[in-house]
C-alpha positions as CSV (number, residue, x, y, z in Angstrom):
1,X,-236.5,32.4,188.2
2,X,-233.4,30.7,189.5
3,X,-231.0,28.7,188.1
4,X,-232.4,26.1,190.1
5,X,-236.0,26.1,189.3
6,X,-235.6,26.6,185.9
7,X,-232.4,24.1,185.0
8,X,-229.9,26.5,183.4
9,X,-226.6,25.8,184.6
10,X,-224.9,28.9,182.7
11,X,-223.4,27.3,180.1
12,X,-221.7,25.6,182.9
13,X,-221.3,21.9,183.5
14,X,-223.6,20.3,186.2
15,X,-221.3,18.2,187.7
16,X,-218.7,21.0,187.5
17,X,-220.9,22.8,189.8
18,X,-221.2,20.1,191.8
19,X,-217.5,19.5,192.5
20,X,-216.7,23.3,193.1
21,X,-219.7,23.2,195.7
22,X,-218.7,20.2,197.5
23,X,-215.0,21.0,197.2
24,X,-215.7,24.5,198.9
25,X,-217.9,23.0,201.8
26,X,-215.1,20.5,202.4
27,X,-212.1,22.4,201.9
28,X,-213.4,25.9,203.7
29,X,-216.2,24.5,206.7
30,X,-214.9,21.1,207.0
31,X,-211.0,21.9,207.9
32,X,-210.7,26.1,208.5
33,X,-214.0,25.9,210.6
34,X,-212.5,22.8,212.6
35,X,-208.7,24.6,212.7
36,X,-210.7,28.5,214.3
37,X,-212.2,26.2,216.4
38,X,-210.1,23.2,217.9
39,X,-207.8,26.2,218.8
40,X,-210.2,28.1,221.7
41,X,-211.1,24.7,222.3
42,X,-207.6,23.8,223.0
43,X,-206.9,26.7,225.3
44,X,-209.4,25.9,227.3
45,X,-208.5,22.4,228.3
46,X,-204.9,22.6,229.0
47,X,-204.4,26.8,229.2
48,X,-202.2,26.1,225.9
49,X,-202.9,27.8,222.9
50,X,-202.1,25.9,219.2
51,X,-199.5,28.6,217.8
52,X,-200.6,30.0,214.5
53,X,-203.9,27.9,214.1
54,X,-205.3,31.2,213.2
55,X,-203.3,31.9,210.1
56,X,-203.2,28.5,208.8
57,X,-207.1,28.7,208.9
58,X,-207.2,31.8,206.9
59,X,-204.8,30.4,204.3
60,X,-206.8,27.3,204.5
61,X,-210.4,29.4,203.7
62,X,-208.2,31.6,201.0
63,X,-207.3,28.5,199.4
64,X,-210.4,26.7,199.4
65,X,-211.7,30.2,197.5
66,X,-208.8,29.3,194.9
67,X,-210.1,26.3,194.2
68,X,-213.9,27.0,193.7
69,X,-213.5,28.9,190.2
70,X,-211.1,26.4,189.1
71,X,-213.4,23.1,189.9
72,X,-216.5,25.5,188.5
73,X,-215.0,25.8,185.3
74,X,-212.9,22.9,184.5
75,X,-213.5,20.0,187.2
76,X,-211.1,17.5,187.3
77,X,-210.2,18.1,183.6
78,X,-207.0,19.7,182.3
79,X,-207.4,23.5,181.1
80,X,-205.0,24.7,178.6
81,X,-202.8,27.4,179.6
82,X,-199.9,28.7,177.6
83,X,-199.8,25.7,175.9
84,X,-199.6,23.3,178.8
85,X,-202.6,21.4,179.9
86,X,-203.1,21.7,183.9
87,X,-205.4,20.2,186.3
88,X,-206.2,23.9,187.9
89,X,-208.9,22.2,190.6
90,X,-206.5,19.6,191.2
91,X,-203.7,21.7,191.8
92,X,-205.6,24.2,194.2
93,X,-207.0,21.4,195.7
94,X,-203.4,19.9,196.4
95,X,-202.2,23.9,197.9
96,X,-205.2,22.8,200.3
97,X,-203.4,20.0,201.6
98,X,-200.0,21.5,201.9
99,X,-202.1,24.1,204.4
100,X,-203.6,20.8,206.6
101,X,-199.6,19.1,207.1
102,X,-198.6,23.1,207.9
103,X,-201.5,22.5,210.6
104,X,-200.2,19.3,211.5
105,X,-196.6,20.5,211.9
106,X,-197.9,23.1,214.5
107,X,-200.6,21.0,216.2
108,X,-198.1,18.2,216.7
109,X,-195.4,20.2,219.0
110,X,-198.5,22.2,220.6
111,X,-199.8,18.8,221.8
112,X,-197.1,17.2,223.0
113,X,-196.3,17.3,226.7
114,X,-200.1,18.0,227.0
115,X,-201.6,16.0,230.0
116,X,-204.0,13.3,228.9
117,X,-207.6,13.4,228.5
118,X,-210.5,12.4,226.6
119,X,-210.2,15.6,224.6
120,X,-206.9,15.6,223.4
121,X,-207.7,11.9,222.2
122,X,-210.2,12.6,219.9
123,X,-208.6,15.7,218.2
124,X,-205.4,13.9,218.2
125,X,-207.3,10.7,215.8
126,X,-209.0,13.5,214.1
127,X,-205.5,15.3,213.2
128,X,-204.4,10.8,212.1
129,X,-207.4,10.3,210.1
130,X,-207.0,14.2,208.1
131,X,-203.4,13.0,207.3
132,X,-204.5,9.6,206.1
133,X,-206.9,11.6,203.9
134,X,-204.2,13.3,202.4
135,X,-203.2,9.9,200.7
136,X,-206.2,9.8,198.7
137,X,-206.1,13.5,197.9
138,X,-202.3,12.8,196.8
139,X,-202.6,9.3,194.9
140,X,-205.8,10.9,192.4
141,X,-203.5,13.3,190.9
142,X,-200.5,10.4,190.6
143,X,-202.9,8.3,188.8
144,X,-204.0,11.1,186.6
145,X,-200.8,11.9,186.1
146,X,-198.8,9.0,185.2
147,X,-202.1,7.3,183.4
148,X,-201.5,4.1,186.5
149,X,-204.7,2.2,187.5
150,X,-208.2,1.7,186.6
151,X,-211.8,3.0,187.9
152,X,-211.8,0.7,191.0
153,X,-208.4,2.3,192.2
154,X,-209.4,6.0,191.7
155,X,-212.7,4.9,193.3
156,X,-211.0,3.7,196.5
157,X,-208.7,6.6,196.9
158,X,-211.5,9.0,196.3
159,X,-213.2,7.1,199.4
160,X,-210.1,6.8,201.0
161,X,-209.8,10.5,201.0
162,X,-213.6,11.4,201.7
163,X,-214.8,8.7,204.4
164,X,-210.9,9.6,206.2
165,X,-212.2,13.3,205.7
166,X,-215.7,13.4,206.6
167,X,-215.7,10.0,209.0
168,X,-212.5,10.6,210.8
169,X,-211.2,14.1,210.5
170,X,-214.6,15.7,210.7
171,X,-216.1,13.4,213.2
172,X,-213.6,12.8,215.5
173,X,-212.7,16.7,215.7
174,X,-216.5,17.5,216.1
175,X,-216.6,15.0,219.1
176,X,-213.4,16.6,220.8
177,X,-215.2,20.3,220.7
178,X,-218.1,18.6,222.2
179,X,-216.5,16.9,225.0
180,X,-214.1,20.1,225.4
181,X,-217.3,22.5,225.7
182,X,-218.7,19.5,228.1
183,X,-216.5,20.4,230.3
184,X,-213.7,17.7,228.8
185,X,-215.8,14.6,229.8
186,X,-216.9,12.4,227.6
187,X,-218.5,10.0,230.0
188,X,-217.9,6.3,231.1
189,X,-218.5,4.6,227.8
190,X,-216.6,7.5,226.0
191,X,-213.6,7.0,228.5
192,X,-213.7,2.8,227.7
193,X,-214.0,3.4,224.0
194,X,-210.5,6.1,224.2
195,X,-209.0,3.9,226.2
């Protein structure tokens, strides 16, 4: 019988499991699956290729593998290690984001100069809304670490970082490799609502 089926988590925390899971999914499909593919994508519209989207993919996926023993064993909670207590899913968490402004500093340059389009608009509020999910991936680990702020704050970062994450980041990019593989139309009421 499975784990699953038969409710043994191992010795292991449930919600542990859950947060290494979910972390994994969003750190290793939702941005290094986005980054291998915005790239070809890219390519494609204008004949420019995003320089080293490739690399910072792989670090992104090797670091989102960092992170999944860390959040399966400890969570959010400090583990004790030679004598200190550290946050170790926090802090591979956090190597994550240093990997998505890495992106951003090589996505921004690649971009400009690019002629306009439909396209380019949507990745480019997809690249804003992954940035302005890295403040609520930044301010959880301020409040944990200075002790700042109560439950509401750490619950609006954490949806500050998720719904910026899933709603804008993941959306928006999703939408620009649709239109791209449409042929870089979006259509009338796409073109109104981009501007």
């Amino acid at each position: 019988m499975t784990a699953a089926a038969t409710g043994d988590t191992f010795g292991l925390d449930p919600m542990n499991v859950r947060h290494a899971h979910s972390h994994l999914h969003v750190l290793r499909v939702g941005h290094a699956g986005a980054v291998r593919a915005r790239r070809p994508a890219a390519a494609r519209l204008d004949g420019r290729v995003t320089p080293r989207a490739g690399p910072v993919g792989a670090a992104t996926f090797a670091l989102a593998l960092l992170a999944y023993p860390a959040f399966l064993l400890f969570g959010y909670a400090p583990a004790e290690v030679g004598g200190s207590r550290l946050p170790l899913g926090v802090m591979a968490a956090e190597l994550n984001v240093l990997a998505w402004y890495v992106f951003v500093a090589f996505y921004r340059p690649a971009r400009r100069g690019a002629p306009p389009s439909p396209v380019l608009r949507l990745f480019d509020l997809a690249v804003f809304f992954l940035v302005l999910a890295t403040l609520g991936a930044w301010g959880l680990p301020v409040l944990q670490a200075t002790g700042v702020g109560g439950a509401a704050l750490k619950t609006a970062l954490t949806h500050l970082f998720l719904d910026a994450f899933s709603e804008g980041w993941f959306v928006f990019g999703v939408l620009g490799l649709a239109a791209a593989e449409a042929g870089g139309t979006v259509g009338r009421a796409g073109r109104n609502a981009l501007g």
